[in-house]
N, C-alpha and C positions, 0 to 999 in steps of 0.2 A: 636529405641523406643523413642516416643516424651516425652514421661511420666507427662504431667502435669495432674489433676484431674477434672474432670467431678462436675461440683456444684451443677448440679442437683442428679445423681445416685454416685458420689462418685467412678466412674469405674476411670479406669486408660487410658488417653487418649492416643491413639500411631499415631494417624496423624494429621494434619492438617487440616482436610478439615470442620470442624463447630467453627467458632469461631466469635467471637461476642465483639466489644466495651462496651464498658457501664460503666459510669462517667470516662471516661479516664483509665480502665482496659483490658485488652485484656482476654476474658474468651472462653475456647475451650471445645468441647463438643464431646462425643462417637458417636453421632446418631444428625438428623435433628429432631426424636421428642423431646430431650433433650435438643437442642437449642431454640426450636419455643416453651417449656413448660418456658425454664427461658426468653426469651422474652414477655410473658404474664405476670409474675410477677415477676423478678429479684429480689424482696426484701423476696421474699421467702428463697431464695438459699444463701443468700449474709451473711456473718456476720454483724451482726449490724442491720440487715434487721428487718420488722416486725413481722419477727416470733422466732423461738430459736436461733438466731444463725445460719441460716440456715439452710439445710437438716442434717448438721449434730449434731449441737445441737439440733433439731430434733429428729431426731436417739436417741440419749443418753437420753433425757427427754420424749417422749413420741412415745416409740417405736410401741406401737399398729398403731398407726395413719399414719407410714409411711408405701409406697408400696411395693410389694416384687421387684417388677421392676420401673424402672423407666420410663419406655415403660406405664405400668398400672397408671402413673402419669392423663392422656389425659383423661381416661375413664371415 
């Protein structure tokens, strides 16, 4: 198991195969729609970024607003 976290849906990543630069970070992702969604906006997902802290200060502050999938991010 590769185990690092998904920044978009917060899953638990177990391969290799979606991963992505961005400002000198190496970020890996469960799916290619979870890669091509933080590629739209990274500062979404990111701490610091311009929303809560990411999806997951997201999460904790305004739970309504997040998706039940991360898949349902695209839609």
């Amino acid at each position: 198991m590769f185990g690092k976290r998904d920044p978009v849906c917060g899953a638990r990543v177990r391969r290799k195969d979606y991963s992505l630069e961005y400002e000198g970070k190496i970020y890996y992702f469960d799916s290619l729609a979870c890669k091509t969604t933080f590629q739209e906006n990274p500062h979404r997902f990111i701490k610091g970024g311009d929303k809560e802290g990411g999806f997951f200060g997201k999460l904790a502050s305004h739970a309504e607003e997040v998706p039940r999938s991360c898949h349902e991010i695209k839609r």
